[in-house]
C-alpha positions as CSV (number, residue, x, y, z in Angstrom):
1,X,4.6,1.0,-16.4
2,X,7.9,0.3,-17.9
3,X,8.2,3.5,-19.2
4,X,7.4,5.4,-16.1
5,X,9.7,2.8,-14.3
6,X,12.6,4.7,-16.6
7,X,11.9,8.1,-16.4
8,X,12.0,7.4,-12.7
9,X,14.9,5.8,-12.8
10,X,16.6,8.7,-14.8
11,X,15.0,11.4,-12.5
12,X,14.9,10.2,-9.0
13,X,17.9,7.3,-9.6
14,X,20.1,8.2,-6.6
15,X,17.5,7.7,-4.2
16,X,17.8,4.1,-4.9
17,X,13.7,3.6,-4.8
18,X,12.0,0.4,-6.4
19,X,8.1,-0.5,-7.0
20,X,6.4,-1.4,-4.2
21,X,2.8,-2.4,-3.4
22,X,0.7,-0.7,-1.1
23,X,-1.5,-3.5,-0.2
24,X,1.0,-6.6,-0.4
25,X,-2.0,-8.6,-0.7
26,X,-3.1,-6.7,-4.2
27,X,-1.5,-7.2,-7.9
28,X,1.4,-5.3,-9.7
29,X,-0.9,-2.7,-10.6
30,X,-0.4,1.3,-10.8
31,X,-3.3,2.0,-8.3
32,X,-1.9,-0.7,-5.9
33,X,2.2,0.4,-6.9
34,X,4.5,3.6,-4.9
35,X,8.1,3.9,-5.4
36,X,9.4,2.9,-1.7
37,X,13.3,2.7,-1.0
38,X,14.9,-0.7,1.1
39,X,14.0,0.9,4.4
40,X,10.3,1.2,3.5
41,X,10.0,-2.1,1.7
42,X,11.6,-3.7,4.3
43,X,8.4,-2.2,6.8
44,X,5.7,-3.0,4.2
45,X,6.0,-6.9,4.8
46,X,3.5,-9.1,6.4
47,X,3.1,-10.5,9.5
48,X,5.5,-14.0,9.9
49,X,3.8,-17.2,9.4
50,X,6.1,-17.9,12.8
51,X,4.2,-15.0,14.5
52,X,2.0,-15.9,17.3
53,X,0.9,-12.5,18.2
54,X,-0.2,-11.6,15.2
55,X,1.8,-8.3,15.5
56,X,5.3,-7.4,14.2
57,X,7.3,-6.6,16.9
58,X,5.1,-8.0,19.7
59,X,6.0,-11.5,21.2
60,X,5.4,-13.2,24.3
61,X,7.7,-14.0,26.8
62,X,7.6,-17.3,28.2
63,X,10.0,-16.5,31.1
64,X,8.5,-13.4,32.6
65,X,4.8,-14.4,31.5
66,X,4.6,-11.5,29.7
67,X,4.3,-9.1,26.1
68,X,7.5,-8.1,24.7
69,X,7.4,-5.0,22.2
70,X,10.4,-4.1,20.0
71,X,11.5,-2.5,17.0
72,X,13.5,-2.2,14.3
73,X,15.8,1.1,14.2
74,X,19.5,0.6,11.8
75,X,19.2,-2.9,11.7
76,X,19.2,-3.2,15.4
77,X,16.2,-4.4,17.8
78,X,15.6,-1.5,20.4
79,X,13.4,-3.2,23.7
80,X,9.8,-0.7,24.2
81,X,8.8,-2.6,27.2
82,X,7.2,-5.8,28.4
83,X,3.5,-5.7,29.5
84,X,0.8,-7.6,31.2
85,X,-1.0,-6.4,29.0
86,X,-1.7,-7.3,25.1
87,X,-3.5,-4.3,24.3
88,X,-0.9,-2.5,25.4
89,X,2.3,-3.9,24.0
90,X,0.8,-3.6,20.4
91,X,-0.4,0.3,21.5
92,X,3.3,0.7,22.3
93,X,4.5,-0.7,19.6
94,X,1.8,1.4,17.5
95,X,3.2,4.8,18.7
96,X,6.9,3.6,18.1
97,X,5.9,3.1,14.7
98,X,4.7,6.8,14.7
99,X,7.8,7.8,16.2
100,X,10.8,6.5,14.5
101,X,9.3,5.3,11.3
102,X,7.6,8.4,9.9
103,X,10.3,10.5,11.0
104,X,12.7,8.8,9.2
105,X,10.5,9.3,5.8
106,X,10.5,12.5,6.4
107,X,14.1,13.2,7.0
C-alpha cells in the first residue's frame, strides 16, 4: 500500500487526494480503500451520535413541528424545505445529494 500510496502521490499530487474507506465501518484494506479529496471525505462520514433522525442533513424542528432538510454546499448550509412529512424530507434530501454532490465530482 505504501508504495502505491507514492506513486500516487508523485502522479496525481496536486489534486490533493488521501486514502479513504469506502465502507467507514470496514478496515484499512485495498478492497475497502479509494483515493477521495477533503470534499469527499468530508461526505463519507457517519451519521452523528447527536443525530436524532438518523439522517445527515434531516432534523426536526421543534418550533414549526416539523422535518427540516439541508445541505452542505462551500461550507455553507443551504435550507431544502421543512416537511410534515419524514419520508419526504430524507427523499429531498436524497435528490440534493444527487444534485450538488455528484456534480461537483464530476466537475
Amino acid at each position: 500500500m505504501y508504495d502505491g500510496y507514492l506513486k500516487h502521490v508523485e502522479e496525481h499530487g496536486e489534486q490533493q487526494t488521501s486514502i479513504d474507506r469506502i465502507d467507514n465501518d470496514g478496515n484499512y484494506m485495498q478492497s475497502n480503500c479509494k483515493w477521495s479529496t477533503r470534499t469527499e471525505q468530508c461526505r463519507n462520514r457517519r451519521v452523528f451520535s447527536s443525530n436524532q433522525s438518523g439522517v445527515t442533513g434531516v432534523s426536526w424542528d421543534s418550533t414549526h413541528n416539523k422535518w427540516v432538510s439541508r445541505i452542505g454546499l462551500n461550507g455553507k448550509q443551504k435550507f431544502l424545505g421543512s416537511f410534515t412529512d419524514f419520508d419526504l424530507a430524507v427523499q429531498v434530501r436524497k435528490q440534493a445529494e444527487k444534485k450538488y454532490y455528484e456534480k461537483s465530482i464530476i466537475a
